[in-house]
N, C-alpha and C positions, 0 to 999 in steps of 0.2 A: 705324442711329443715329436717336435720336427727334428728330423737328423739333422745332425751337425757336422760338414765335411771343412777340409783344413783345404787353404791355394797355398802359394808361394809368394811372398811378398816380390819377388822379381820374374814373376810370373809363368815357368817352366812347368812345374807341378799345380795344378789344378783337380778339386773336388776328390783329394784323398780321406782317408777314414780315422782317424785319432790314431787309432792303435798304427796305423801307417806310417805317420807325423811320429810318434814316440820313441817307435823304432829307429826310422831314420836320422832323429832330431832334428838335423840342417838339408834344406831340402837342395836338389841335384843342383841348382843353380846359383847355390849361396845364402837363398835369400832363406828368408824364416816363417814356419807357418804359423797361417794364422786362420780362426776360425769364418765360417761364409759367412756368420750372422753369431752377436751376441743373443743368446736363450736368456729370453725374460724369467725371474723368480715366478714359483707359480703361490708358493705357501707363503702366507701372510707374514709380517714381523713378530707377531703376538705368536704365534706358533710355531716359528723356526725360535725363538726366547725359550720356548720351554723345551726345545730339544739340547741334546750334548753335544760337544764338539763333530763326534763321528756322525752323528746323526745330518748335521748342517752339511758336514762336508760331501755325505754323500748326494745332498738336495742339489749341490752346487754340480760335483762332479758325473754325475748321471745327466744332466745337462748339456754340458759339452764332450763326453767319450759316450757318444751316442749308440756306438758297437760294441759297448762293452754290457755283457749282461748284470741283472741286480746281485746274483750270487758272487759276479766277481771284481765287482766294485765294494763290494761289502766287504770280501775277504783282505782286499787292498789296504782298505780303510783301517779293519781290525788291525791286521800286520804291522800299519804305522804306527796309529797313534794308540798304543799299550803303556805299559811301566816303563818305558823306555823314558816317559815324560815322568816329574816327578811333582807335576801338577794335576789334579783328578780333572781338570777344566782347560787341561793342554794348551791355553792360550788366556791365558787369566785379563781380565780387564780390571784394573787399579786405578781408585781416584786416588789424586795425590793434588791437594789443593784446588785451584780450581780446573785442573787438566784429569784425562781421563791416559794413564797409558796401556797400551795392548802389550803387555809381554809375551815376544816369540821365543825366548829364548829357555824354555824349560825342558828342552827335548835332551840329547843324549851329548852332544858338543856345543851346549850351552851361545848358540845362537841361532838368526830364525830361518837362516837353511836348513835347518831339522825338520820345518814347516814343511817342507814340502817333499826335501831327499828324503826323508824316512820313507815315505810313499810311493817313488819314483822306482826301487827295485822292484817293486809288485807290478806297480803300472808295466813295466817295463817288459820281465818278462810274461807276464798276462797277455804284452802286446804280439812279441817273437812268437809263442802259441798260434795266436788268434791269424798269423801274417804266415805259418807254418814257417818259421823262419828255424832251420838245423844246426847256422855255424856259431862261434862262438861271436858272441857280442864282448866289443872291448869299447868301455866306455871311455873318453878321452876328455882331460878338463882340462882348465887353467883357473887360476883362483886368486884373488887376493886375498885371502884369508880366510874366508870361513867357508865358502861350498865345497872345498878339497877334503876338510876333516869329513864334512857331512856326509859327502859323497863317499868317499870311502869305507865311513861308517855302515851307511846303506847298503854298498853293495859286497865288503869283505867275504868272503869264501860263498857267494852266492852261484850256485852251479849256475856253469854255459857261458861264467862274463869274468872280462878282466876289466882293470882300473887302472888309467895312468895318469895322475893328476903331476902338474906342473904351476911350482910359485914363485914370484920372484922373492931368490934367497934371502935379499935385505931388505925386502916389502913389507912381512908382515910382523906381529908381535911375536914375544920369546916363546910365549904360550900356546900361539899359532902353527908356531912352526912345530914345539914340544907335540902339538897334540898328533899334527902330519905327519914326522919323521917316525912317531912311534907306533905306526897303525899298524894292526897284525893282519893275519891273512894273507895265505899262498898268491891269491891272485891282485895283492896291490900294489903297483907300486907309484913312488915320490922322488920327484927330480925337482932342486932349485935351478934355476936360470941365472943367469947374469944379467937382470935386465928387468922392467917392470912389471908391472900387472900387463899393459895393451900389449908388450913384448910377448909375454906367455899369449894370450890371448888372438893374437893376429898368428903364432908358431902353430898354433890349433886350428885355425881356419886355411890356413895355408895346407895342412896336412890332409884335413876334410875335402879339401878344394882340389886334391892332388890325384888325377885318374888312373895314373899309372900305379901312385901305391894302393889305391883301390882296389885294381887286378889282381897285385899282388897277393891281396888280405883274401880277394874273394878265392885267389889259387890256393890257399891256404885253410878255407873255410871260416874266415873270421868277417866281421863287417863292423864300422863304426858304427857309436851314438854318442849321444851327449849327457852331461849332467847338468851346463852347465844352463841356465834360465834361457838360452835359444831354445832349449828342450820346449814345446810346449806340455810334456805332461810334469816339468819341473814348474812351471807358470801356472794354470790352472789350480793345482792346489792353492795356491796363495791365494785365488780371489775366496778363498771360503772364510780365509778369518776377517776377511773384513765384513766378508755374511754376518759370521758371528758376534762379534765387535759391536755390529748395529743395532742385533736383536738383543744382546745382553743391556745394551742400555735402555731399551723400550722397555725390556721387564723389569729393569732396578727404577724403570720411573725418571732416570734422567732426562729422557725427551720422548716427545709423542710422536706413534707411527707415521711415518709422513716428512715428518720436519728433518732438516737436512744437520747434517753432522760435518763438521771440516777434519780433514786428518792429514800429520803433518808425518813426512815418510823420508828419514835420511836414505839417500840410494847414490849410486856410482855407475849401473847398469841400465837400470833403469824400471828393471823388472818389478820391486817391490813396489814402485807407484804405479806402474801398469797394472798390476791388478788390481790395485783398487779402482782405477779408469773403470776397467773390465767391471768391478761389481756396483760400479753406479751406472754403467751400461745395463746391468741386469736388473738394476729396478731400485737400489740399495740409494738413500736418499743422501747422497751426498753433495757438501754443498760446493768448497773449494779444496783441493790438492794441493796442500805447500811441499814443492822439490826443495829438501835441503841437500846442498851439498857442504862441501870443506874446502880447502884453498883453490884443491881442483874442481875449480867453479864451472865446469864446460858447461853443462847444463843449463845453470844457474844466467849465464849470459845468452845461450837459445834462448831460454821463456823470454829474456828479455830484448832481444835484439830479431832473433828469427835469421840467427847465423850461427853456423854449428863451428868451429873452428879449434881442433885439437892443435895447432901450430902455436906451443907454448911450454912453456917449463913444465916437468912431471915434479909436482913436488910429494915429498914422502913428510905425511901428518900421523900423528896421534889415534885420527879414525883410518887407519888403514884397507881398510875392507871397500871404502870411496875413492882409493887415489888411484883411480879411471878417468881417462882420456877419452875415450870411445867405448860410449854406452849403446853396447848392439840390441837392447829391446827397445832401442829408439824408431826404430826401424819399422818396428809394427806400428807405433802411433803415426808416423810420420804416411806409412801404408793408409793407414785410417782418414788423415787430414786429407789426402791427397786424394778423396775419394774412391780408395782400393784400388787406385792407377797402378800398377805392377811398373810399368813404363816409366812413370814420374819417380817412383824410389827405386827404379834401378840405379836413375840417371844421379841420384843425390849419393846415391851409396858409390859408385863411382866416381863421382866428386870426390869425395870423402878422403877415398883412395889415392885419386891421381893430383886433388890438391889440397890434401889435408884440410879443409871444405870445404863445405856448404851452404845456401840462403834458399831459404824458403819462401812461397811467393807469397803476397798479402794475404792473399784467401788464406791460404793456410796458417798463413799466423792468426789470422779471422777464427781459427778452431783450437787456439791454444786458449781458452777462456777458463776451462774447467781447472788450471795450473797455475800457483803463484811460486815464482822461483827467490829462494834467500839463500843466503850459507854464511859459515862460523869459520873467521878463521882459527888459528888455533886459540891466540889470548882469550878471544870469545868463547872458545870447547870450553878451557878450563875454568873458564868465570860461572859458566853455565852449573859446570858439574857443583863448583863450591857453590855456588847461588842456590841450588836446590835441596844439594845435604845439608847447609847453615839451616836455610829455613824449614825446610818440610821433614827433612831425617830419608832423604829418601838417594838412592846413592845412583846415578846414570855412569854408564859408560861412557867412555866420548863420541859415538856412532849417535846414541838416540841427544849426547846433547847438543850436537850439530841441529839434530832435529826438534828442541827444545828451543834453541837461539831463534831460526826460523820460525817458530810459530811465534813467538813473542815478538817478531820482528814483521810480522804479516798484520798480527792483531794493532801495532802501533802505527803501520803505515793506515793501514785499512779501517780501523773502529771495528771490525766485523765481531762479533764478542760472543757467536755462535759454541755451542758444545764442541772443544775439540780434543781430538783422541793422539795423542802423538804415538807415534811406534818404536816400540823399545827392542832395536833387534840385537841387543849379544847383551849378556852378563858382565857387570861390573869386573869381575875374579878370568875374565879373559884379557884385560888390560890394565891386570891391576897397578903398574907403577904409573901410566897417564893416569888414572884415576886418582891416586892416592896421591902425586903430587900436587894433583888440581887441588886436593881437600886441607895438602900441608906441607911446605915448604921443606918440613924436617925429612921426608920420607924421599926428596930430589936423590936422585941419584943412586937409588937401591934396587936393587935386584927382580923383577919381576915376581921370581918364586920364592924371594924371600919375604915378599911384601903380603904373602897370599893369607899369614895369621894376623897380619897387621892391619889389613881387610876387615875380615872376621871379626877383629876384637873392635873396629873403630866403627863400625857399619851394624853389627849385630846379623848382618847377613850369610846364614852357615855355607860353608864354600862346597860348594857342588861334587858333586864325586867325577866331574868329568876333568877337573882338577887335579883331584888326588889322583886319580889313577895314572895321567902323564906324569904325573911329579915321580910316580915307582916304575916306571914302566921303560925298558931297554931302547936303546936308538936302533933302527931298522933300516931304515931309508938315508943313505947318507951321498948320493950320486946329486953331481951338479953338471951343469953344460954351458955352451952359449948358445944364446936364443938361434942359431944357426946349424945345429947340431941336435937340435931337437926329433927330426926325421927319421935320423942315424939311432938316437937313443930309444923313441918307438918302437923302431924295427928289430935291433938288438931286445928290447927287451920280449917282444911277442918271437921271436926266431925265425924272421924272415931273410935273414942275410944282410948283405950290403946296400945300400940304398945311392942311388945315383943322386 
């Protein structure tokens, strides 16, 4: 099997080792790694169908962490995906009419950052091991809502690492926050911002990006990484359920090995539709990519235009977890179009920066083929969600029905009337009052946690224990900043002193 080494999307770092790329997360010069060559599938559809989720993921990830041996890729694997899911099939594929949905969300904070963070502390530290790396690892995120709990989940009282996730404090739902501020564990901790998702998010590269407080952490014996999908060993997981996704429907007889599958992926990042890029790079027969997004349409106007352009209102929706500005796994496909020109996406991501954007050239719009871009605003989320519980009984969140609106909005532009799988990333019961007012007019204006039996009773859907457990569980986290004060608050919390 050919090794797989990681560059730098901005071209610094060159032909490092996964475990290298995992540890670090963001490579010395900003940019994001990415691997030299997608690894083609070697086991058929027919036989990665009869395997189990762990089983898949390991075909996938023994692929790309080429350094990593089979005992401790295994171990990884086992570590993640346990009881912690409360599905025997960790990523259940549901037909519901005539659509196929992939539910991510049955892991331990009931959406599909479980997919991959449950995984990420094993990768992670397997990787520090393997890099003989001694100090401590402090991992550093920013979230809009759901990879802060995940992460944190993952990595709570995990020897050698600390956690310091940051969200913006009026970004995300009541439930979001309930699950963030109340996370146990010595070494984690939760700061709101004053400011949005790209605020948190640009506060965290600016600190990555900072050499002086590097010295600091390494005079101290600590060193950053990431949780956040720059991570490539947070990404990589993720291409495995679309592995799975496509052999489950070869075996259930929906479509034959070969014939192509469309899958319609709401995202803000970018990342959950990069890996499925990635798994139809690796052999997985996919046919088109629908990018849903919500109001914050950046995206949505890329695929269509070939102009990246965050100089525009942040607006704050219903699918929270989307209201991104600036989707940094953009950057690897844009790496990709560009013909792994390190040069060409320096120069765009500097754009970006210094005029809030950027236009890509023909050619590379020439390679945006595999991606149809749609989005919901919100009258559309909530039509979607009542449209699908009236008719099917089947209850969406407002994330996957951004990604619902989309696909029905690709099938009517396009006629394309192929198998398609939409992706259902969070549970209903983590937004329960958008949810429930989409289904009923009576339930406007009620309480999130009070809405949580009213769920239950009107859905038949039993509410998850990741639920219950925030609903009993004490506030822990209660420190806020401005996005300015972010540096000061790191420093203070690992004991570094004052920070210039």
């Amino acid at each position: 099997m050919q090794q797989v080494f990681y560059n730098s999307t901005r071209g610094m770092e060159e032909k490092v080792t996964a475990s290298y790329a995992i540890t670090q997360g963001l490579a010395k010069d900003g940019g994001l790694f990415v691997p030299d060559h997608i690894p083609a599938l070697e086991q058929s559809m027919e036989a990665l169908g009869d395997m189990t989720y762990q089983e898949v993921a390991y075909e996938v990830l023994k692929r790309f962490f080429t350094d990593f041996t089979e005992e401790e890729l295994k171990r990884c694997i086992q570590g993640a995906y346990d009881g912690k899911f409360d599905h025997k099939e960790i990523a259940p594929l549901v037909k519901v009419g005539d659509l196929h949905y992939l539910e991510l969300f049955h892991g331990a904070t009931i959406a599909f950052k479980d997919m991959a963070l449950s995984i990420l502390p094993y990768l992670m530290m397997t990787a520090a091991k393997k890099q003989a790396i001694e100090d401590e690892i402090v991992i550093l995120a920013a979230t809009s809502g759901d990879t802060g709990k995940a992460a944190l989940a993952g990595f709570a009282d995990v020897e050698g690492t600390r956690i310091v996730v940051f969200y913006p404090k009026d970004g995300v739902s009541p439930i979001q926050k309930q699950q963030m501020v109340t996370q146990q564990g010595e070494n984690t901790y939760v700061v709101g911002i004053e400011g949005n998702f790209d605020d948190a998010q640009n506060g965290v590269k600016r600190i990555f990006a900072d050499e002086a407080f590097a010295a600091r952490m390494k005079a101290n014996h600590k060193q950053f990484s990431s949780a956040n999908s720059i991570n490539i060993g947070r990404l990589v997981p993720q291409v495995a359920y679309y592995v799975y996704a496509y052999s489950r429907l070869v075996k259930a007889g929906e479509v034959r090995s070969g014939e192509a599958v469309n899958f319609a992926v709401p995202t803000g990042n970018f990342g959950n539709i990069l890996a499925a890029y990635y798994a139809k790079q690796m052999g997985v027969p996919v046919g088109k990519l629908v990018c849903a997004s919500n109001d914050n349409k950046v995206l949505y106007d890329f695929l269509r235009t070939g102009v990246y352009d965050r100089r525009r209102e942040f607006m704050l929706t219903i699918s929270p977890s989307m209201d991104i500005l600036i989707s940094s796994n953009l950057e690897r496909l844009l790496y990709e179009i560009a013909g792994q020109d390190p040069g060409e996406t320096k120069r765009l991501m500097e754009d970006l920066q210094s005029q809030g954007y950027y236009e890509i050239t023909p050619a590379m719009k020439g390679k945006l083929q595999d991606f149809f871009g749609a989005f919901a605003d919100e009258a559309q989320t909530k039509a979607a969600i009542a449209q699908v519980f009236e008719g099917e009984g089947y209850l969406l969140d407002p994330h996957t029905a951004v990604a619902y609106h989309a696909c029905r909005r690709y099938q009517e532009e396009t006629g394309d009337r192929r198998t398609m799988v939409v992706v259902s990333t969070a549970s209903p019961y983590k937004f329960t009052a958008s949810t429930m007012e989409a289904i009923g007019q009576e339930y406007a204006g009620q309480d999130d946690f009070e809405l949580v039996e009213c769920m239950n009773e009107r859905s038949g859907v039993p509410v998850p224990k990741a639920v219950t457990e925030v609903l009993e569980s004490p506030v822990r986290h209660k420190d806020t900043c401005k996005k300015e004060e972010m540096p000061q608050v790191v420093a203070a919390f690992l004991g570094l002193g004052e920070v210039q």
